[in-house]
Every structure is written in C-alpha cells, then in structure tokens.
N, C-alpha and C positions, 0 to 999 in steps of 0.2 A: 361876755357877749359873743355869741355865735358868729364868724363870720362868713360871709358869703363868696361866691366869685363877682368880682367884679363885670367878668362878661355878659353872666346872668342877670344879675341886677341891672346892668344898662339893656342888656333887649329886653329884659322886662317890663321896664321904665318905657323904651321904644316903641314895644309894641301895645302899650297902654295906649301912647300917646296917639298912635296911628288909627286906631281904632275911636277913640273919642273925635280925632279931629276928624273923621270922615262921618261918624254918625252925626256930633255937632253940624258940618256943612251940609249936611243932606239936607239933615230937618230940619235947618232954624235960618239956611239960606235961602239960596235958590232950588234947591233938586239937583244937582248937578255937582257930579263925584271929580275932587281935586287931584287923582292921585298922586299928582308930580308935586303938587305941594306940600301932602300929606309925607310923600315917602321922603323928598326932602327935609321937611319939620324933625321927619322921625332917626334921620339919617346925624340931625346934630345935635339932636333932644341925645342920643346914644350917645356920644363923644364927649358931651357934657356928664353926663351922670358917667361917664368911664372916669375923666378926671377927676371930679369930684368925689368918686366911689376911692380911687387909688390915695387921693391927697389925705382926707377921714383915716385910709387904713394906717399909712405913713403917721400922721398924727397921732393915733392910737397905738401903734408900736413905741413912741417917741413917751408915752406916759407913764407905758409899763416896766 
C-alpha cells in the first residue's frame, strides 16, 4: 500500500468537508452561509483524520 502524507489526507478530508457542509446549508437550509461553523467543523474534521491517519500508519508499521 502506497502511503500518503498525513497532512494531505486530513486537508483533504477538511476541505471536502468544508465544502459539502456549506453547499449542504445553503441549499437544504435556510440560504445563509455558516462560515464559522463550517471552518470550525473543518478545523476538527482535520485533527481527527490527522490522528487517525497517524494511529493506521503506526499500526501498519507495527504488522510489517
């Protein structure tokens, strides 16, 4: 398995998330752009997929 950066994969993850959740609340709420909640959401949506990205690699080292 190819690995990645860990950095990349969580802003990628991040800025998936920042983008869905601002199209999701446009269109399916009121009209009106969340962005503090959005850039927050995206800010621990990152730190999650960092630890999780880091713990996976740790583990994967730990098999081979």
């Amino acid at each position: 398995m190819e690995k990645t950066s860990p950095y990349f994969t969580a802003s990628t993850a991040s800025l998936t998330y920042f983008v869905i959740f601002i199209f999701l609340k446009y269109l399916l709420h009121d009209k009106v752009l969340d962005w503090k909640g959005a850039f927050v959401g995206a800010v621990v949506f990152w730190v999650v997929i960092f630890i999780v990205h880091q713990y996976l690699n740790r583990r994967s080292d730990d098999l081979e």
